[in-house]
N, C-alpha and C positions, 0 to 999 in steps of 0.2 A: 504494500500500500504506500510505503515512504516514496517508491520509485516512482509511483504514477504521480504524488504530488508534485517530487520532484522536478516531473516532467511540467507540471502547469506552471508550477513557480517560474521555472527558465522561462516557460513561452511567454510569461506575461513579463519578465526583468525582473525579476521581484530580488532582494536581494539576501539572501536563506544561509543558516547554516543545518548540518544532519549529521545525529550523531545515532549510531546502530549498532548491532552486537561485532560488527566488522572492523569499525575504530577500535586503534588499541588506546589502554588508559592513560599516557601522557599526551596522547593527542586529544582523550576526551576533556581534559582540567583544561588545557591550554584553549578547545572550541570554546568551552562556558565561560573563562574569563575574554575571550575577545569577546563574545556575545553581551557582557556586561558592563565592558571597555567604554566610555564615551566617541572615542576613536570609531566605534563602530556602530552611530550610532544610523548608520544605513540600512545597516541589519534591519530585514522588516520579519523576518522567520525563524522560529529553532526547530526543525524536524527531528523528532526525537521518538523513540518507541518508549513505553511504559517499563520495558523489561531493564534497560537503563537507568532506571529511577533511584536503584538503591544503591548507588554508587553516591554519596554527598553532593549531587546537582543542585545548584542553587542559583536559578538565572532569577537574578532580581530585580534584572533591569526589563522583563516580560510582563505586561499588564494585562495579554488574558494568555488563557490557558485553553485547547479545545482538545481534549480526547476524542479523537477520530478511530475507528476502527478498532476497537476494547479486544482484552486480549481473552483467551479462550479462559484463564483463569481467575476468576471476577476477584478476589484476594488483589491480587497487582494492579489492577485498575483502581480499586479500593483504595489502594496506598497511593497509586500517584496523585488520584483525585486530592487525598486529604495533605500531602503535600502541597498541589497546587495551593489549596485553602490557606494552611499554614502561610505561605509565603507572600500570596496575595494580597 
């Protein structure tokens, strides 16, 4: 599902970062502080799966949050929602 957003985000310019089970973990700290960065503040996306979530992600500089395609395990969606909540 991230790739077909993917694919809209690009066609529209939009300017996104994505972080999935395929990023390794110094590349995922380094995406979320650019993502929070002022430097970046073009950023208009953080594609992110749910299953990422317990890793300490803290994009705070994100003011919504939209769980798109929940995962087979309603627990994780659970958690990222109340994350979301927390932070927001």
């Amino acid at each position: 599902m991230l790739d077909l957003l993917e694919l809209i985000l690009a066609e529209r310019e939009m300017v996104f970062c994505r972080m999935d089970g395929d990023l390794p973990l110094k590349q995922r700290m380094d995406t979320i502080e650019h993502f929070n960065t002022l430097q970046s503040s073009k950023l208009q996306v953080f594609l992110l799966t749910t299953r990422v979530g317990g890793l300490g992600i803290n994009l705070t500089s994100a003011n919504k949050v939209v769980i798109f395609d929940p995962d087979w395990n309603p627990m994780v969606d659970v958690q990222a929602t109340e994350r979301a909540f927390r932070i927001g």
